[in-house]
C-alpha positions in Angstrom: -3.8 -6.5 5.6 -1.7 -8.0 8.8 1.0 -8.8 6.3 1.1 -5.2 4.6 0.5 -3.6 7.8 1.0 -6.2 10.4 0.0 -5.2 14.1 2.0 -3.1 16.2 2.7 -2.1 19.5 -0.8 -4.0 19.8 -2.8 -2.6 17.4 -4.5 -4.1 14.6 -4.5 -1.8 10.9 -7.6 -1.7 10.0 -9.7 -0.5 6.6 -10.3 3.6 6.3 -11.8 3.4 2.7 -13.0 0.3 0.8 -12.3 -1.0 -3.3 -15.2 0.4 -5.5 -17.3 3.2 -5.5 -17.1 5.6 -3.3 -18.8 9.1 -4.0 -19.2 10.0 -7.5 -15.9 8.0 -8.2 -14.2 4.8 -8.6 -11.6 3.7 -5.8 -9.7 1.4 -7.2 -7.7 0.1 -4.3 -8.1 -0.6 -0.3 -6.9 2.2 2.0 -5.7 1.3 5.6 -4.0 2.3 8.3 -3.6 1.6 12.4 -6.7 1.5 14.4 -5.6 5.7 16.1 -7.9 8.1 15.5 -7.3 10.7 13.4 -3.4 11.7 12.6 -1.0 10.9 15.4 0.6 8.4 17.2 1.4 5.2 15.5 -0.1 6.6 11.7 2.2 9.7 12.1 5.6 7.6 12.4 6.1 6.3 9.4 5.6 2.4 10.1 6.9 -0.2 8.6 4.8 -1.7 5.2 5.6 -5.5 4.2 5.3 -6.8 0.5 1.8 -8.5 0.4 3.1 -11.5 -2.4 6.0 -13.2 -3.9 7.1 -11.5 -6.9 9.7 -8.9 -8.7 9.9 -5.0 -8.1 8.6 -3.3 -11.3 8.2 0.1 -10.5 9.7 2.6 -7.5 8.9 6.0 -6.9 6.3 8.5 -9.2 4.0 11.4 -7.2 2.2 8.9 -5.4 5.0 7.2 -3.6 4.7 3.6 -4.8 5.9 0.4 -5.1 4.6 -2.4 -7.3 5.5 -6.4 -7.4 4.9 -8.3 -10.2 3.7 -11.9 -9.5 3.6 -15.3 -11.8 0.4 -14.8 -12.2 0.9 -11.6 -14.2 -1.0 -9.4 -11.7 0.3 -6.6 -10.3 0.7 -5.6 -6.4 0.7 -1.8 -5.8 1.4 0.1 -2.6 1.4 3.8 -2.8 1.5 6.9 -0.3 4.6 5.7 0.8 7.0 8.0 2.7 10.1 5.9 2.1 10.8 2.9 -0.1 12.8 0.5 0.8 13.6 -1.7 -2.6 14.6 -1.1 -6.0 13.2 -2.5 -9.4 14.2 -5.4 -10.3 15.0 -6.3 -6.8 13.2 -10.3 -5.8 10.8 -10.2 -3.0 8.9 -12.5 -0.8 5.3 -12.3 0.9 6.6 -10.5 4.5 9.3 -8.7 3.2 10.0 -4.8 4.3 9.5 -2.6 1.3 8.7 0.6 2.4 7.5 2.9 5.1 3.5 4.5 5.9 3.4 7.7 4.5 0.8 10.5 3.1 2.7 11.0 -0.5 1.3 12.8 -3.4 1.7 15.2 -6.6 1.5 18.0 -4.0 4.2 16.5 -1.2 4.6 14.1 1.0 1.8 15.3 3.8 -1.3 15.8 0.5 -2.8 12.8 2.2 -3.7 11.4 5.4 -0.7 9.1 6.0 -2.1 5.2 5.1 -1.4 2.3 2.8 -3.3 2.2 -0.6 -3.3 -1.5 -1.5 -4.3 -1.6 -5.3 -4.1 -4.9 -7.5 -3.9 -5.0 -11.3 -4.7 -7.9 -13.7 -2.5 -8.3 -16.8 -4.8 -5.9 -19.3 -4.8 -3.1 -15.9 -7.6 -3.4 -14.5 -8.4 -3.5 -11.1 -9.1 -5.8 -8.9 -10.2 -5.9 -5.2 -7.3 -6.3 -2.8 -10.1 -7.3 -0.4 -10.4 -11.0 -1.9 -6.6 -11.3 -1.2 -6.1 -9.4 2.2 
């Protein structure tokens, strides 16, 4: 999560909705964001969000705002909500590396969701896996 999200301004991100059930639904990724409650300050100004692996850029943009890396493992690294991106497919990136800004973007706009990172990982036949193991 500190490389995704690493601390600013002296606060740590920390998790606002865990992988796996949740409700009467699957989540299928890690949500996070800085440790402000509710929407303001730090959350609200679009913060800097790091690549969380080595890979390739597969994928830019869609209603969700995202971003996914493609590793030699054949797993795939997702980031969505995003309010800007900051690569391009096909574009090499390393663990660290600025790809984006914090955003809140969905089908409806980009304020439909409580600005935060959704860190999702899938394995080669798509399904998820829990970013938790790797955070």
């Amino acid at each position: 999560m500190n490389i995704v999200l690493p601390p600013l301004n002296g606060i740590a991100p920390h998790i606002t909705s865990h992988y796996g059930q949740r409700g009467g639904e699957f989540h299928g990724g890690t949500d996070f964001n800085y440790n402000v409650p509710g929407q303001y300050g730090i959350n609200i100004q679009h913060p800097n969000v790091y690549s969380p692996v080595d890979g390739v850029v597969t994928f830019v943009g869609g209603d969700y705002g995202t971003v996914k890396i493609g590793t030699s493992t054949g797993y795939s690294h997702e980031i969505l909500h995003l309010h800007t991106a900051k690569v391009q497919v096909n574009n090499n990136v390393r663990s660290g590396q600025l790809i984006g800004t914090m955003g809140g973007k969905g089908p409806n706009g980009f304020t439909q969701y409580a600005q935060h990172v959704h860190y999702q990982i899938k394995d080669r036949s798509g399904q998820t896996r829990n970013p938790e193991n790797y955070l």
